[in-house]
Structure formats: structure tokens, C-alpha cells
C-alpha positions as CSV (number, residue, x, y, z in Angstrom):
1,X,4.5,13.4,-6.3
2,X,4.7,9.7,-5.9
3,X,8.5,8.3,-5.4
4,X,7.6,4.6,-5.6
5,X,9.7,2.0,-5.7
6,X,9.2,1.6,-9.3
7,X,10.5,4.9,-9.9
8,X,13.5,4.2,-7.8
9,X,14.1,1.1,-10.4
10,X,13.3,3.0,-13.5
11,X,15.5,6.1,-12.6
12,X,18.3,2.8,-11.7
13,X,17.7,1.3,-15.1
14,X,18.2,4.1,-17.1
15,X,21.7,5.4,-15.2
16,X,23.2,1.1,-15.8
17,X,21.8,1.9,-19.7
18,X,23.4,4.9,-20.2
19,X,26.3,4.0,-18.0
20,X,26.8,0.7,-20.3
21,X,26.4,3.1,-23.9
22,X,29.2,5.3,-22.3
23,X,31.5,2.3,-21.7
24,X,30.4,0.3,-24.9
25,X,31.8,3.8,-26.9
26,X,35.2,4.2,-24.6
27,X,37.2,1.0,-25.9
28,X,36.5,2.1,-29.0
29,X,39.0,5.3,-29.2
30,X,41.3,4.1,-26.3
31,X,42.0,0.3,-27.9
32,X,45.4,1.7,-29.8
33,X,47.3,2.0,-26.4
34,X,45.6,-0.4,-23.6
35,X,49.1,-0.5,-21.9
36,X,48.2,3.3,-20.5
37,X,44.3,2.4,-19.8
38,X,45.9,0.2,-17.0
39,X,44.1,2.0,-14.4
40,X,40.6,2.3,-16.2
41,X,39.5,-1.4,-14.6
42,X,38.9,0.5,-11.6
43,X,35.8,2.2,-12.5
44,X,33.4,-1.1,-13.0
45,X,33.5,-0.6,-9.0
46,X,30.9,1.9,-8.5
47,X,28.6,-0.1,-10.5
48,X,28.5,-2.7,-8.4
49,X,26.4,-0.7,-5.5
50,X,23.4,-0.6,-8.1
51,X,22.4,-3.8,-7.0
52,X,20.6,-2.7,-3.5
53,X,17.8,-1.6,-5.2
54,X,14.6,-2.3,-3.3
55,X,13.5,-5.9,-4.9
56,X,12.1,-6.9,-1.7
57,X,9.0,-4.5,-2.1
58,X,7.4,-6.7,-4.8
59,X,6.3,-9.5,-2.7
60,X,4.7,-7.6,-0.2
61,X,1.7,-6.5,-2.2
62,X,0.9,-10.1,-2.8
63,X,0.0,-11.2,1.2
64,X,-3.5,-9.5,1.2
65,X,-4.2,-11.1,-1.9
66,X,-4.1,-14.2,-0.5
67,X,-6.1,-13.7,2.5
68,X,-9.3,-12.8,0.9
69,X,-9.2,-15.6,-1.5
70,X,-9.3,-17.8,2.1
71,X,-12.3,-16.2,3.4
72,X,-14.2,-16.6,0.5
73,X,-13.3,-19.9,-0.1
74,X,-14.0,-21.1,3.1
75,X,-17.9,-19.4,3.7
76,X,-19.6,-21.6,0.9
77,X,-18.2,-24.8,1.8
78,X,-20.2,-25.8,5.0
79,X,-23.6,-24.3,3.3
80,X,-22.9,-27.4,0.3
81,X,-22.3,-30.1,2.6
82,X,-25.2,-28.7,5.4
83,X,-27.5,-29.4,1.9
84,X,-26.0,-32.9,0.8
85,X,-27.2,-34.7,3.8
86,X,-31.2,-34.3,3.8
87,X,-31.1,-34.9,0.1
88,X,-29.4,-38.4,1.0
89,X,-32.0,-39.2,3.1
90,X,-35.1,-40.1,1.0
């Protein structure tokens, strides 16, 4: 029973596809008499709270990443260079 935030998105996803099929079909029947569908602009307003869906989660996952990559890097570095300076000796 995971809700992650990718669920949240998906879940989000499907209601804007299915909300956009539902209003892609309604000016279909309703285009004989658009003087009366005055008022029907006014429900492209709740769809505009959709976009608060939690984006900013997807960088976070990427800071450990970089972290290891800098302790690694930095171990066999001073073991090369410890090695290069005998052998320029003789």
C-alpha cells in the first residue's frame, strides 16, 4: 500500500485525460446554440488547480547519487600520483 508520488501523478493524469475526452465530446451536441452555453467558460477553472502536483519530488532522489560518485572518485587519485614519482626517478 505504497501512495507514491508517482501514483499521485498517474491517478492526476488520467482525471486531465478523461476530463479533456469529456470536453472534446460536449461542443459537439451543444455547437447549434452557443448563445445559451454562455456560462459553460466557467468550468475550465477547476482545472487549473491540477497543476500543484508534487514535481518537486523528482530531484530529490538524485543528491545521494552524486555524493558517492565523489568519494569514489576522490580515493584512487592520490594512490596514482603517490606511484608516478619513484618511477620518475631512475
Amino acid at each position: 500500500m505504497k501512495f507514491t508520488s508517482t501514483t499521485v501523478v498517474l491517478s492526476l493524469l488520467v482525471s486531465m485525460t478523461l476530463f479533456q475526452s469529456a470536453i472534446a465530446q460536449a461542443p459537439a451536441t451543444p455547437a447549434v446554440k452557443p448563445a445559451s452555453h454562455h456560462p459553460a467558460p466557467h468550468h475550465p477553472a477547476p482545472h487549473h488547480p491540477a497543476p500543484h502536483h508534487p514535481a518537486p519530488h523528482h530531484p530529490a532522489p538524485h543528491h545521494p547519487a552524486k555524493k558517492h560518485h565523489r568519494r569514489v572518485a576522490a580515493v584512487p587519485k592520490p594512490v596514482v600520483s603517490k606511484h608516478h614519482k619513484p618511477a620518475h626517478k631512475p
